[in-house]
C-alpha positions, 0 to 999 in steps of 0.5 A: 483526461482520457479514461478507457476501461480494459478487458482483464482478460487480457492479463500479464503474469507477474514477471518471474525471477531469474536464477541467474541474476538479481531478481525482481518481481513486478505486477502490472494493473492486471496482476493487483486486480488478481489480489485477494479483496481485503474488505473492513467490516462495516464498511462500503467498498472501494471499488477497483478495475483496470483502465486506460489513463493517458494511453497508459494501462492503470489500476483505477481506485473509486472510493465513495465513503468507503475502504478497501485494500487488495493485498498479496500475500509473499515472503521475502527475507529480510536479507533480501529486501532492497527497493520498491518502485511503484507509480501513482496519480490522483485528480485532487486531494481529500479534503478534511483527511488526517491520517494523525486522526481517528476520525480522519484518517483517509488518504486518496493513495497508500502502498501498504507493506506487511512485516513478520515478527515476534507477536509476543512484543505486542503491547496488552493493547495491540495484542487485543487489536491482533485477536480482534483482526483474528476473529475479523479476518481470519488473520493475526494483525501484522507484526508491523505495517509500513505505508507509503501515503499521500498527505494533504499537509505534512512534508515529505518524510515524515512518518505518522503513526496510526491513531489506533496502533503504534504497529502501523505507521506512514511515510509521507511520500508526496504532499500537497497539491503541486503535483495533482494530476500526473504520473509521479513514480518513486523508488523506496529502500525498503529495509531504511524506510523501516528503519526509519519508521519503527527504529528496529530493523525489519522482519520478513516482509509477507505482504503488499497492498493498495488501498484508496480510502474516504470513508472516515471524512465521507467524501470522494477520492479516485486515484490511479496505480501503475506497476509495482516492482520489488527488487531483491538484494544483489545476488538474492532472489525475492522470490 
């Protein structure tokens, strides 16, 4: 395997919408290297940096019992939510990991999805997490979170609910171990997988992140991401 660390100076903007025809928004490794550095209190860092992996640039992800996500904040209506593309690989599995379990509940990949709505729904319990995250953060806790993730065991599809908060919940995208170490791509629709995942349809979608975390199990994971692309509705802009 064949890794080169790039010059992040060397950057591309993410691309622009066009008012002429259906818009798109794409990032590429340079773009998310940009996005605000989402630190957990308490804990180490991942690390991230862009490289070189198979002559293909790459947002490299090294954690070492750590956790963080870079996250871009945006709005797009719901009206306009359509497909995501996004691209992935990682040299194994964490061993241990659960994302049903508090205590471990890590994951060598997960794109992480934001949502608006109607904070006064929240249950005593999630209405005390969103103050916490406030007092943390800065910021209310999402109305929803929708991750794509990579599960050590469950199938594909299933959708597995955060061991802290019914507000954030998973969709399991690939499985196992048949498909280390290569580039796997995906196309989600976004507005059905929200669907799926919360049993409502969704609100403005106000964020998007990477997060590649081992802190809960203590371990090691190292992951890589490609470009990620939000496709607006026929006729209506993302962006």
């Amino acid at each position: 395997m064949s890794i080169a660390k790039v010059n992040t100076t060397e950057t591309t903007q993410a691309q622009s919408p066009s008012k002429n025809q259906d818009a798109s928004a794409t990032w590429q490794p340079e773009d998310q290297m940009k996005w605000e550095v989402v630190k957990i209190p308490g804990k180490v860092a991942t690390q991230y940096s862009v490289v070189r992996l198979s002559n293909q640039r790459s947002l490299m992800a090294n954690a070492s019992s750590s956790a963080s996500m870079l996250r871009k904040d945006l709005r797009i209506e719901p009206e306009q939510l359509n497909a995501l593309n996004f691209s992935w690989q990682i040299q194994k599995l964490i061993e241990g990991a659960d994302m049903a379990l508090r205590d471990q509940d890590d994951s060598p990949v997960r794109l992480v999805l934001a949502f608006d709505g109607d904070r006064g729904q929240f249950s005593p319990q999630n209405a005390m997490l969103s103050e916490l995250s406030h007092a943390l953060s800065g910021r209310p806790m999402p109305y929803a979170t929708l991750m794509y993730v990579w599960c050590n065991q469950r199938p594909v599809e299933t959708v597995i609910q955060n061991p802290r908060t019914d507000r954030i919940r998973k969709i399991v995208v690939e499985s196992g171990a048949g498909r280390l170490n290569q580039w796997l791509t995906y196309e989600r629709n976004i507005r059905a997988d929200y669907e799926k995942a919360f049993g409502e349809p969704p609100g403005a979608l106000i964020g998007i992140g990477l997060m590649t975390d081992s802190d809960n199990t203590r371990s090691h994971a190292q992951a890589w991401y490609g470009p990620i692309q939000l496709n607006a509705a026929k006729g209506k802009p993302a962006l």
